[in-house]
C-alpha positions as CSV (number, residue, x, y, z in Angstrom):
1,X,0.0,0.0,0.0
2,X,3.2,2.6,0.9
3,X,4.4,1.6,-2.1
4,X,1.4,2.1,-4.5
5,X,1.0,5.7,-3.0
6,X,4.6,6.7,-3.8
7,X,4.3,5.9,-7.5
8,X,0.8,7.8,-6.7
9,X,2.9,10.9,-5.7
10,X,5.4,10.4,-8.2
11,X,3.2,10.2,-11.1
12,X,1.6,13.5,-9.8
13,X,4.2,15.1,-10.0
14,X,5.7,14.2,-13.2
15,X,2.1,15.2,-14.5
16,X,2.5,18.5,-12.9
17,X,5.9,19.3,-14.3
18,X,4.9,18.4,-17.5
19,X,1.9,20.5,-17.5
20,X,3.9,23.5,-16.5
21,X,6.9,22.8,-18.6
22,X,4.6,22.3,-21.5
23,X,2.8,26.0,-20.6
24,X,5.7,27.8,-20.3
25,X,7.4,26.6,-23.8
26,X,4.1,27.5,-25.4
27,X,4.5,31.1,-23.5
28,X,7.7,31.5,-24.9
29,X,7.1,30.0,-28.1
30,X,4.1,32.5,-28.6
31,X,5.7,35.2,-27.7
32,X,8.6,35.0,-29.7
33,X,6.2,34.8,-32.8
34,X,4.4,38.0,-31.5
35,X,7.8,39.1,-31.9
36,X,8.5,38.3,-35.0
37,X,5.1,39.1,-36.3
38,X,4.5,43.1,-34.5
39,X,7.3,45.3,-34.2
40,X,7.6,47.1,-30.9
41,X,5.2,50.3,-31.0
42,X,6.1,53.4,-29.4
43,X,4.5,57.2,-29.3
44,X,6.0,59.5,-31.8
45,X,4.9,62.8,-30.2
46,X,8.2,65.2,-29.5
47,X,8.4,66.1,-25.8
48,X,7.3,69.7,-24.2
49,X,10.0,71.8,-22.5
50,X,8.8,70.9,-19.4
51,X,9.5,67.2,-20.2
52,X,5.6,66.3,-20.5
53,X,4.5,64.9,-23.4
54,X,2.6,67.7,-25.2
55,X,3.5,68.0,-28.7
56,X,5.5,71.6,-29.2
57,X,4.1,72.2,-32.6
58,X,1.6,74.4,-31.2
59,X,0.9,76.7,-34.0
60,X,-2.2,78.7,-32.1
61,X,-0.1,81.4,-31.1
62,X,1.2,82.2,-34.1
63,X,-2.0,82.2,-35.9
64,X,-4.2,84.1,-33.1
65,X,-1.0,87.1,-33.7
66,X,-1.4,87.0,-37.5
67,X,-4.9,86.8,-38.6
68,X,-6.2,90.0,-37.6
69,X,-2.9,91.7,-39.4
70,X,-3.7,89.9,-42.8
71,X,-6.6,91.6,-44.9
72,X,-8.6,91.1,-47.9
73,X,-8.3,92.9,-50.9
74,X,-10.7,92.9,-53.5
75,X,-10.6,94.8,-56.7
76,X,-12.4,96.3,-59.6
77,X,-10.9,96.7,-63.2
78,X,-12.9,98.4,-65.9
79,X,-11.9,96.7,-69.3
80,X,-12.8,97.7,-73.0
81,X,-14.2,94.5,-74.7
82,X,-15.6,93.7,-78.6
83,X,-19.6,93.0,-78.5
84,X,-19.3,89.6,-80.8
85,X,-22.6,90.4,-82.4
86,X,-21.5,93.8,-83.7
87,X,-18.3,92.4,-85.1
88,X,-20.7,91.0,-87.2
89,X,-21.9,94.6,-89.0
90,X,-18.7,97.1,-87.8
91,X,-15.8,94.2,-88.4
92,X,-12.7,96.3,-86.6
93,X,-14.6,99.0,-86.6
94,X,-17.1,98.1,-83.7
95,X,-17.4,100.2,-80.7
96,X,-15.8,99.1,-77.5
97,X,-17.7,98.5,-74.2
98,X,-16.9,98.7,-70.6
99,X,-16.7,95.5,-68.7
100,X,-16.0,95.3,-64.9
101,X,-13.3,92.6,-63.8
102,X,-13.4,91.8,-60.2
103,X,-10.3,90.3,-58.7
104,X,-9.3,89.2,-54.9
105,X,-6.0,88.5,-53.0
106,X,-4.4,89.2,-49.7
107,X,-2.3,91.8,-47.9
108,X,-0.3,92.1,-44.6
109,X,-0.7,95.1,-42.4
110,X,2.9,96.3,-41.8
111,X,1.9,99.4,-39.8
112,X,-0.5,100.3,-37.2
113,X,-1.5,103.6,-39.1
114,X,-2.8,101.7,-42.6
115,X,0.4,100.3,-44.4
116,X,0.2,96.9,-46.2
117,X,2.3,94.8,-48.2
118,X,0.6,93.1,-51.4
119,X,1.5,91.3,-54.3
120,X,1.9,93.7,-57.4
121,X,-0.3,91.3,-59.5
122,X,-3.2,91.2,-56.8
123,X,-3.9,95.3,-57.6
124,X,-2.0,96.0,-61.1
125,X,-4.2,98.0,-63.1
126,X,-7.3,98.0,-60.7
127,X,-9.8,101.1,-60.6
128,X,-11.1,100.1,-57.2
129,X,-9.4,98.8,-54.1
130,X,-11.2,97.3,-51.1
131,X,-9.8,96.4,-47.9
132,X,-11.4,93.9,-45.7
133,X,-10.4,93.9,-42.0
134,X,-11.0,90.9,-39.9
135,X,-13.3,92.2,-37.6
136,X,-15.5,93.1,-41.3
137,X,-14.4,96.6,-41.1
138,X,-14.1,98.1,-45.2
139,X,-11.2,100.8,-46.0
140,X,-10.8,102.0,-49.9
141,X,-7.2,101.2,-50.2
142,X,-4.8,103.6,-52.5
143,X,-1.8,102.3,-54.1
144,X,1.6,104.2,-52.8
145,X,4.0,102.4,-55.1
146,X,4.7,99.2,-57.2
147,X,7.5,97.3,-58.3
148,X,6.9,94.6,-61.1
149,X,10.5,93.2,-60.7
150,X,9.5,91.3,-57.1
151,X,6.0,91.9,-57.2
152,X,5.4,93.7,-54.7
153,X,2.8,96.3,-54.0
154,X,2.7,98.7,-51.2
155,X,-1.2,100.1,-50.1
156,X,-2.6,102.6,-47.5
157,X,-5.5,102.7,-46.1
158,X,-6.8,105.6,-43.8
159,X,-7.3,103.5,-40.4
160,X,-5.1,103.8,-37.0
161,X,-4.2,101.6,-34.2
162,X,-4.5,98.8,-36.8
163,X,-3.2,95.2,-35.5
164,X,0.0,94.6,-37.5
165,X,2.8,92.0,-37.9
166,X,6.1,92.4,-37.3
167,X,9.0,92.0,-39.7
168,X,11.1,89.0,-39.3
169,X,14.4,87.9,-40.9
170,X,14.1,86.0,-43.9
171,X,17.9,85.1,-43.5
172,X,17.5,83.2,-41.1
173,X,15.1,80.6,-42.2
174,X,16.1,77.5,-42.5
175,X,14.9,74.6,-44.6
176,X,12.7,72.1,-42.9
177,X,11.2,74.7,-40.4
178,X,8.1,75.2,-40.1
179,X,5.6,77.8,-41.2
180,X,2.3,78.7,-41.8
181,X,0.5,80.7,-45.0
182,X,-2.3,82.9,-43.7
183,X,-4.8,84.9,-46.1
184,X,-8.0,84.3,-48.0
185,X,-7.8,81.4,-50.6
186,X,-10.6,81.4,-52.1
187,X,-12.9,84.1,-50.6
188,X,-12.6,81.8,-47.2
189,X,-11.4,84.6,-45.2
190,X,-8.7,84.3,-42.3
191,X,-7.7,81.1,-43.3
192,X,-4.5,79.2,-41.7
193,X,-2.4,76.7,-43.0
194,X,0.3,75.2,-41.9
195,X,3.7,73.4,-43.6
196,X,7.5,73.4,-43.8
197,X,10.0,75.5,-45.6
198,X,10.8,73.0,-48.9
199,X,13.8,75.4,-50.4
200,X,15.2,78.9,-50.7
201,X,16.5,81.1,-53.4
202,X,14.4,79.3,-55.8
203,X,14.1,80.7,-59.5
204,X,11.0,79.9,-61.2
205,X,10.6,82.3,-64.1
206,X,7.2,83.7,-63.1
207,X,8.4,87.1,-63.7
208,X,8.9,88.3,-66.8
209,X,12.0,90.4,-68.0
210,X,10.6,93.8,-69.7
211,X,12.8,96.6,-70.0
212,X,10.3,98.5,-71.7
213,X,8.3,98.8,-68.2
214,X,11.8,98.9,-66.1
215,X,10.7,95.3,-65.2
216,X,14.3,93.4,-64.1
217,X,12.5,90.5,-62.2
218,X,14.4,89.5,-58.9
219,X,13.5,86.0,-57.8
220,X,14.2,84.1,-54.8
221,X,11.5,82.7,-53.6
222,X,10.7,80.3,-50.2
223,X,9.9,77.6,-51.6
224,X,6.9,75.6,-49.0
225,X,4.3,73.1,-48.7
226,X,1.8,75.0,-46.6
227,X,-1.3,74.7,-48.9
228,X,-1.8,78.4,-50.6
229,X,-4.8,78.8,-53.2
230,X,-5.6,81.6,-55.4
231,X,-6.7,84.3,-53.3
232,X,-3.7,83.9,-51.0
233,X,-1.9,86.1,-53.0
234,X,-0.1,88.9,-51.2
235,X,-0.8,87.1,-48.1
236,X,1.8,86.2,-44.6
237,X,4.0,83.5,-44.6
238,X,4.9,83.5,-40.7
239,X,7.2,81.3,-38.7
240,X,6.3,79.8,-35.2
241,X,6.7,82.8,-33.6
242,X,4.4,85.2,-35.6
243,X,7.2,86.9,-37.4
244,X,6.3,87.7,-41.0
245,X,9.1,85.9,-43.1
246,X,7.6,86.3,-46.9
247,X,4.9,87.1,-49.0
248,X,3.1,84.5,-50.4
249,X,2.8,84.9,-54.3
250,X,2.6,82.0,-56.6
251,X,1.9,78.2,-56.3
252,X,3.3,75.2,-59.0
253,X,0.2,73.7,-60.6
254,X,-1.2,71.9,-63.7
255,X,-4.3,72.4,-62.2
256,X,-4.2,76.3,-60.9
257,X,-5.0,75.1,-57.5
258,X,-2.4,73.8,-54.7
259,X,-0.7,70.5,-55.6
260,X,2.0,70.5,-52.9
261,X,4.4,73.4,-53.5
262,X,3.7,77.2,-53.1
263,X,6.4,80.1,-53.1
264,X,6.7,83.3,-50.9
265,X,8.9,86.7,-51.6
266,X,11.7,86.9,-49.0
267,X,10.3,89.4,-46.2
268,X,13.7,91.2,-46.6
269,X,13.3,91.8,-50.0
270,X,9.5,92.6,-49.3
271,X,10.8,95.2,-46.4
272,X,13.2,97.3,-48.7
273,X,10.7,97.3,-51.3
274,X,8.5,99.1,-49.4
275,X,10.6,101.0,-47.7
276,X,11.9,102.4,-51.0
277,X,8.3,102.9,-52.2
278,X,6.8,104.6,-49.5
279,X,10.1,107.0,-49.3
280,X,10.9,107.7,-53.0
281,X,8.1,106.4,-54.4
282,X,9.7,104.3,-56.4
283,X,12.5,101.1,-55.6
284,X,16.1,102.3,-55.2
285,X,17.6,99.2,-56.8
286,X,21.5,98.5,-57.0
287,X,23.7,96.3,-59.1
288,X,27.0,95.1,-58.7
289,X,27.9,95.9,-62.3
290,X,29.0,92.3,-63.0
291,X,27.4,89.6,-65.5
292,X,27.3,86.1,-63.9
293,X,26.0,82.2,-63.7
294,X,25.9,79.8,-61.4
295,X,29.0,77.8,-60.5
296,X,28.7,73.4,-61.8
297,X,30.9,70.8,-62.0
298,X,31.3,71.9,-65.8
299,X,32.6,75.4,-65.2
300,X,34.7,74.3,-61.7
301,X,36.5,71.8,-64.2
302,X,36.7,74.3,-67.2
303,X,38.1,77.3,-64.6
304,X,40.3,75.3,-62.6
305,X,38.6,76.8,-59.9
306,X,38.4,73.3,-57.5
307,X,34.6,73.7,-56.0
308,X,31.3,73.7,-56.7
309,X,30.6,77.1,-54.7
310,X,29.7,80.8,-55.1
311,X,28.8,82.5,-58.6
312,X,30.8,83.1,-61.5
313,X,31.9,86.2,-62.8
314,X,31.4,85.9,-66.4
315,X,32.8,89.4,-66.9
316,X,32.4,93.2,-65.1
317,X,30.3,96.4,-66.7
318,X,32.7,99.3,-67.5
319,X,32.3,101.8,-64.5
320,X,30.5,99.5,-62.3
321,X,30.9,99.0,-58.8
322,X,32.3,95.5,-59.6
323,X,35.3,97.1,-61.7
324,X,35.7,100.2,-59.6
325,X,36.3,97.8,-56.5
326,X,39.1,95.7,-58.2
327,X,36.7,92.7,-59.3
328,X,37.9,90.7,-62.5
329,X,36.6,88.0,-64.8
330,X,37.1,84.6,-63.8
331,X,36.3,85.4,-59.7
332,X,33.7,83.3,-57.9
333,X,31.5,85.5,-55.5
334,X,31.6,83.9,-51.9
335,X,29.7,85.9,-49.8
336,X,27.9,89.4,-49.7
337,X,28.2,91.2,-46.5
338,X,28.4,88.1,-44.3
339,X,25.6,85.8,-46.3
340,X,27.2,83.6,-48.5
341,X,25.9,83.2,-51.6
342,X,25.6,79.8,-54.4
343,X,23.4,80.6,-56.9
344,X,22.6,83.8,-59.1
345,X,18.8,84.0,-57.0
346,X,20.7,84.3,-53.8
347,X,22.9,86.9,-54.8
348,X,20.3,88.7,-56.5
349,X,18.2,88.8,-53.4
350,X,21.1,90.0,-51.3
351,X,22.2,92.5,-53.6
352,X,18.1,94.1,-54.1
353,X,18.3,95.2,-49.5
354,X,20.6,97.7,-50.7
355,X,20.8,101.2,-52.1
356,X,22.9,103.0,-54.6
357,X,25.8,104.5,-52.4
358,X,25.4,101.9,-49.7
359,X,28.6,100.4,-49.1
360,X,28.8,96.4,-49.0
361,X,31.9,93.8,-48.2
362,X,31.6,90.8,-51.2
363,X,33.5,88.4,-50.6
364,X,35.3,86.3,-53.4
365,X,37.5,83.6,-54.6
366,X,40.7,84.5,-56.8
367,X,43.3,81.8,-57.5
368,X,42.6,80.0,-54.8
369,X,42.6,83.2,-51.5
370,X,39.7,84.6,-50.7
371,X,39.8,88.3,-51.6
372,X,37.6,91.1,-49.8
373,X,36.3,93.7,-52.1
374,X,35.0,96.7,-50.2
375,X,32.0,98.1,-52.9
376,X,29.6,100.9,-53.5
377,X,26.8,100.1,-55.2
378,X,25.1,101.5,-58.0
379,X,21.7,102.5,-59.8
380,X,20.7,101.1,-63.5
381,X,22.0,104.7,-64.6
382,X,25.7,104.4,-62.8
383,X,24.7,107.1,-60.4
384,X,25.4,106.4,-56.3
385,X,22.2,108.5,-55.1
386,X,18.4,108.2,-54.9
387,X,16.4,108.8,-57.7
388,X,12.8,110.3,-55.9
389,X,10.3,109.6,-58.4
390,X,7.9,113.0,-58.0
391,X,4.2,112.6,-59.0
392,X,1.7,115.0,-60.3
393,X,-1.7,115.3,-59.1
394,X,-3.1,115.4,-62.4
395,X,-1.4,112.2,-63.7
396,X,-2.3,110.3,-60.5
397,X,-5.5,110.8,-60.9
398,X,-6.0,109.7,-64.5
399,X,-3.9,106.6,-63.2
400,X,-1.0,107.6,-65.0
401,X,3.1,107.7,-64.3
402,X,5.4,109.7,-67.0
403,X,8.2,110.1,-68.0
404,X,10.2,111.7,-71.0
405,X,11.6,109.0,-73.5
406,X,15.3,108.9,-73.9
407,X,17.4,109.5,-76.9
408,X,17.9,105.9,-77.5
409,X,14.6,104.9,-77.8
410,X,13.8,108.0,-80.4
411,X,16.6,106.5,-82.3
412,X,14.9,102.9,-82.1
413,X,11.1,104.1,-82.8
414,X,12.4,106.6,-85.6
415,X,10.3,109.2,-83.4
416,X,11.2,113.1,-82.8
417,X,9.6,113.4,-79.3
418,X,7.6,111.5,-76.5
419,X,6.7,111.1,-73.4
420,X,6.3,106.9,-71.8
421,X,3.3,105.7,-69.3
422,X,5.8,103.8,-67.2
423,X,2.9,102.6,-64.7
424,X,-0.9,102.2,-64.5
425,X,-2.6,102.3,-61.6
426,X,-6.1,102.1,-63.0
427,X,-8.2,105.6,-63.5
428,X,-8.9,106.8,-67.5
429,X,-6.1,106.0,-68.6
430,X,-6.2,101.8,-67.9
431,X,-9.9,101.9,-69.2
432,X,-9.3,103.7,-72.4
433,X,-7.0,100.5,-73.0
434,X,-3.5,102.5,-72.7
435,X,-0.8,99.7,-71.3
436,X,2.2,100.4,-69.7
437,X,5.2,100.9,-71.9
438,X,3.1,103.2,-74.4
439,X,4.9,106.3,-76.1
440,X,2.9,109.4,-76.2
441,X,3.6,111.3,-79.2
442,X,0.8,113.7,-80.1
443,X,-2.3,114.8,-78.0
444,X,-4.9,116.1,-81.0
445,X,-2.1,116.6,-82.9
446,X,-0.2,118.3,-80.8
447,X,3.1,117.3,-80.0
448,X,4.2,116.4,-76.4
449,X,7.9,116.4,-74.8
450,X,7.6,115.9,-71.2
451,X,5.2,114.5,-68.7
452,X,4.5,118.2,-68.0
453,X,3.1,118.6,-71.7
454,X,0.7,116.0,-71.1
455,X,-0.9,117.2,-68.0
456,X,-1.2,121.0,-69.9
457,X,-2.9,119.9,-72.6
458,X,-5.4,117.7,-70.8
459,X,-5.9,119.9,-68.4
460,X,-7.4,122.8,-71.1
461,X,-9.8,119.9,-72.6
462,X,-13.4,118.9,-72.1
463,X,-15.1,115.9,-73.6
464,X,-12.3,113.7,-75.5
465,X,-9.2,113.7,-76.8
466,X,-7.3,111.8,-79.0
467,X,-4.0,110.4,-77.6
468,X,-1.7,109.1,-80.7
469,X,1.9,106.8,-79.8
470,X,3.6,103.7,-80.4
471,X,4.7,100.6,-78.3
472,X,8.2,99.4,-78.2
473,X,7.7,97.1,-80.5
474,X,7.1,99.5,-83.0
475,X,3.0,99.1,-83.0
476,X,1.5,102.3,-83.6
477,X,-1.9,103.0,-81.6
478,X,-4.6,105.5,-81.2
479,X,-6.5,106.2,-77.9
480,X,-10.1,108.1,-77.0
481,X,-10.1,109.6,-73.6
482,X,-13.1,110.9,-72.2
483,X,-12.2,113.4,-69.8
């Protein structure tokens, strides 16, 4: 009987032990095939300062300090059109009628008294501009200046203790930070959106080069993918903090709504601009004197020059700043002032925060040393001072900016005399179909020299006038004005 219950016990136990042997090796077997079948999850939200685990991409304060400084414009553009039907009986000869055009875009309030920063295309050639406040407040909005070449628009509005955002430093953006685009897309006003700086200095030949209308297009654009729709035109592009670092102005689409990239004008360019605008009254641009390209593996080989950095010097402009400071053919610009540059956009847009007579350090690369060329800049003409653009009452008011033609353009256009519409900014002379580059030769047959000439004659007329010229290209035209 002991001996039956001891093979009793022993068989128990056995039992047991293989029970529990047999659960743990199917524990472990399981859960090394969990293993091999789900990888390890974790949390991917970036700790808060404080060591929480709130994510810091809290954009709210940054949009709360930027929507009530961006506004929406809307515009109104009177426009001579054909009636189809009577091309029909008149051919050429049929009479013209007034359309309206309505247009929309944003702006950035720059100043508490009414200042604010648009895109040039947003207001271009507008009769009528309307600015929309957040709170649904309505101001007409006058244009103080324009400036095809970065298209940038400056506009006034008679309002104080306006809400307005600060300038940042476009300089120091960096790629991969983020940023958010606010403005109207769309008619949906005060609208944010967020994204991440994709590139800088990019070049994307949306302006186009037109000497005719002193149009010498400067691009170097932040490149994004914040979503921007027509309608954000002229609108913020602001960094985390609230700071205004561009102005948003185009978007790449097949479709001509946002597919994934937009682009924004550097807020330094975009602060000199205006700057220049509302003190001249027109932009104080400089140049280097120098004709460049960008620096390959081509060119490096071909020069001898040993890296793929800076911008060649192709060759220097008699009496330039380039030449006066010592600069050759053959160097390779490093750095101006203490940004360096790589590519033609970024030295453009380093060159365009500066004046004629300003005095810059640029930086370049000679035979191998680095040689420090101390320049002063200067204008289109070779001159080292401002040029203030003046502006007549009675021009501004037909919608008009003159100016005489030079002697070189007589000699091209085979004409004795003339005076150039160098801007539009809507009024009679953008509905009677006038475009910007037109010569004024004759006013009923009388001839005209100087801006001056233009605003006597038209002043002593009632009813219409004939206004006679030719374009650039050599196309002559004829004009009715009703005054």
């Amino acid at each position: 009987m002991k001996q039956a219950f001891g093979y009793f016990t022993m068989g128990l136990a056995g039992a047991i032990l293989a029970i529990g042997g047999n659960h743990l090796l199917s524990k472990n077997s399981n859960s090394a095939a969990l293993s091999q079948e789900r990888p390890v999850v974790r949390y991917v939200n970036l700790p808060n300062a404080n060591g929480g685990t709130t994510s810091a991409l809290d954009f709210t304060v940054a949009a709360e300090n930027t929507v009530n400084g961006v506004v929406h414009v809307t515009t109104e553009t009177a426009v001579n059109v054909r009636d189809p039907f009577a091309d029909l009986f008149w051919g050429n000869r049929a009479p013209m009628q007034q359309q309206l055009r309505q247009g929309a875009g944003s702006g950035v309030i720059v100043s508490t008294d009414g200042y604010i920063v648009t895109n040039n295309h947003v207001v271009e050639g507008a009769d009528k501009i309307q600015v929309h406040l957040n709170d649904n407040r309505m101001y007409e909005g006058t244009v103080v200046g324009r400036d095809p070449s970065t298209d940038i628009a400056l506009l006034k509005i008679n309002a104080e203790n306006l809400s307005s955002v600060s300038y940042g430093n476009s300089d120091n953006v960096r790629v991969g930070e983020w940023v958010l685009a606010v403005g109207n897309p769309m008619n949906l006003t005060s609208t944010v959106t967020a994204g991440i700086v994709s590139a800088k200095a990019r070049n994307i030949n949306l302006l186009q080069y037109d000497p005719t209308r002193d149009v010498f297009p400067i691009e170097s654009f932040i490149q994004t993918d914040a979503a921007v729709n027509p309608g954000n035109s002229g609108g913020a592009l602001v960094n985390v903090n609230g700071d205004l670092v561009g102005i948003n102005t185009a978007i790449a689409s097949n479709t001509g709504t946002y597919t994934g990239y937009s682009f924004a004008v550097p807020v330094n360019i975009v602060k000199k601009v205006a700057a220049d605008l509302l003190e001249f009254g027109s932009v104080q641009r400089a140049y280097l004197g120098v004709s460049i390209r960008d620096m390959d593996q081509k060119l490096a080989d071909e020069t001898k020059v040993g890296q793929i950095r800076g911008v060649y010097v192709n060759g220097v402009s008699d009496g330039g700043a380039a030449q006066q400071s010592g600069m050759k053919a053959g160097d390779v610009i490093m750095k101006v002032g203490n940004i360096d540059v790589n590519n033609v956009p970024q030295l453009q847009e380093q060159v365009s925060k500066f004046r004629p007579g300003n005095k810059v350090p640029v930086t370049v690369m000679r035979s191998g040393e680095e040689k420090v060329f101390d320049m002063t800049l200067r204008g289109k003409e070779g001159t080292t001072v401002a040029k203030v653009e003046t502006r007549s009452e009675g021009m501004t008011a037909l919608g008009a900016e003159l100016r005489a033609v030079t002697s070189d353009e007589m000699k091209a256009l085979a004409i004795q005399n003339g005076v150039k519409v160098t801007s539009i900014n809507g009024g009679k002379f953008r509905s009677s179909g006038i475009r910007e580059g037109f010569i004024i030769t004759r006013i009923d047959q009388e001839a005209v020299n100087r801006p001056e000439d233009v605003e006597r004659i038209l002043a002593n007329k009632k009813g219409g006038v004939l206004i006679e010229g030719v374009y650039a290209n050599g196309t002559k035209a004829y004009y009715g004005l009703g005054l």
